[in-house]
C-alpha atoms as one frame of an Amber mdcrd trajectory, in Angstrom:
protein
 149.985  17.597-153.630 148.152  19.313-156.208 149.709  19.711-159.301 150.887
  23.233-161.083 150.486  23.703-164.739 151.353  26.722-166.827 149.930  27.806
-170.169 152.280  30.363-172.678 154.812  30.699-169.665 157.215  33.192-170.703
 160.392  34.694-168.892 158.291  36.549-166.806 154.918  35.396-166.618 152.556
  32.727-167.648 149.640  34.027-168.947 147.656  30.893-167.489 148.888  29.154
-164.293 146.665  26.119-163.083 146.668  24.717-159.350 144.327  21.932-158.253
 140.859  23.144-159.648 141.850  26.482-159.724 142.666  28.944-162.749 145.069
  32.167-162.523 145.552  34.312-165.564 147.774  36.988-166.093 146.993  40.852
-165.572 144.667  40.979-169.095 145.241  44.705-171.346 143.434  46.052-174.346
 145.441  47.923-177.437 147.283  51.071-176.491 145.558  54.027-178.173 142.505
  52.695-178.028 139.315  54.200-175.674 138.179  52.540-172.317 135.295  50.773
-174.312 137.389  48.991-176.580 139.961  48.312-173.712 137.843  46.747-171.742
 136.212  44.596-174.945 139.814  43.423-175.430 140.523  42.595-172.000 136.752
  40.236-171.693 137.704  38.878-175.260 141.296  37.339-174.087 139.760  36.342
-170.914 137.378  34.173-172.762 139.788  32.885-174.627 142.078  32.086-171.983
 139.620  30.608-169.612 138.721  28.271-173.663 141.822  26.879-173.308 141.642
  25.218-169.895 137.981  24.425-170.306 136.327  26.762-168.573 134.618  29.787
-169.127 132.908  33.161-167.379 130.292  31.244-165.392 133.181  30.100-163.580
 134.754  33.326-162.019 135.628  32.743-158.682 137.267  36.681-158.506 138.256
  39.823-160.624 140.158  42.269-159.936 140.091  45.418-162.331 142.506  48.518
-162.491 141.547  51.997-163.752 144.336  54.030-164.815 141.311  57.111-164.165
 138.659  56.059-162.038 136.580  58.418-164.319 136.791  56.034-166.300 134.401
  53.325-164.061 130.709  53.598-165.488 132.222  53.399-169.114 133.895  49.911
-168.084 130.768  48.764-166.437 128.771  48.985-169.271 131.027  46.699-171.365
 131.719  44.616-168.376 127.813  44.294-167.454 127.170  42.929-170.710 129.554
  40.554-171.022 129.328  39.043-167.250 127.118  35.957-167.085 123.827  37.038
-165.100 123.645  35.084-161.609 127.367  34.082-161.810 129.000  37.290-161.200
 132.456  37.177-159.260 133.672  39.211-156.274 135.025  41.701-157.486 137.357
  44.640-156.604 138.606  48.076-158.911 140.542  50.194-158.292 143.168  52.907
-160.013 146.527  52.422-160.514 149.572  53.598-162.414 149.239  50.389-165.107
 152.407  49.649-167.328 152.018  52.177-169.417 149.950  55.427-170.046 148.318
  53.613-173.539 146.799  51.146-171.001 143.675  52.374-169.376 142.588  49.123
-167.819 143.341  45.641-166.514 141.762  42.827-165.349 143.289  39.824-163.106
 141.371  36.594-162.885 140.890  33.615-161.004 138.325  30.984-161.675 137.346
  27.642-161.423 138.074  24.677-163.592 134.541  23.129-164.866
């Protein structure tokens, strides 16, 4: 049986959760009253951190999901995000909009990877 380990594990959430050779972080936000951009810059900033902690890092993606809170909002998170993804080790990925947390939030980004 594989063993479960959990990283800043609060009363509702761990922000890390690792099973086997596989990585689960928490739903990943930027700072309320900021734009998309910076959002999103946030977001890819904690997830390299995150993914730091457990040894691994963005070449490892196994998937991503992102939600919009405005799907007009999709080319200006691309650009941040195609910058920042590792070229020939993208993830599959899905986005979509939803109603996040709260209004200040504009996007968020689940992960799961693999441990290196």
């Amino acid at each position: 049986m594989s063993q479960i380990t959990r990283h800043h594990t609060g009363a509702r959430m761990s922000q890390i959760v690792e099973h086997g050779d596989t990585i689960y972080l928490a739903g990943q936000v930027g700072n309320p009253g900021e734009d998309v951009n910076a959002q999103t810059q946030t977001c890819l900033a904690k997830i390299d951190a995150l993914l730091a902690e457990v040894g691994a890092d963005k070449t490892r993606l196994l998937q991503v999901t992102i939600w919009l809170a405005d799907m007009s909002d999709f080319a200006a998170m691309n650009s941040v995000w195609d910058a920042w993804v590792a070229a020939g080790h993208t993830p599959a990925r899905a986005c979509g909009e939803a109603k996040l947390a709260t209004p200040d939030y504009l996007v968020e980004f689940l992960v799961t990877a693999a441990k290196a």
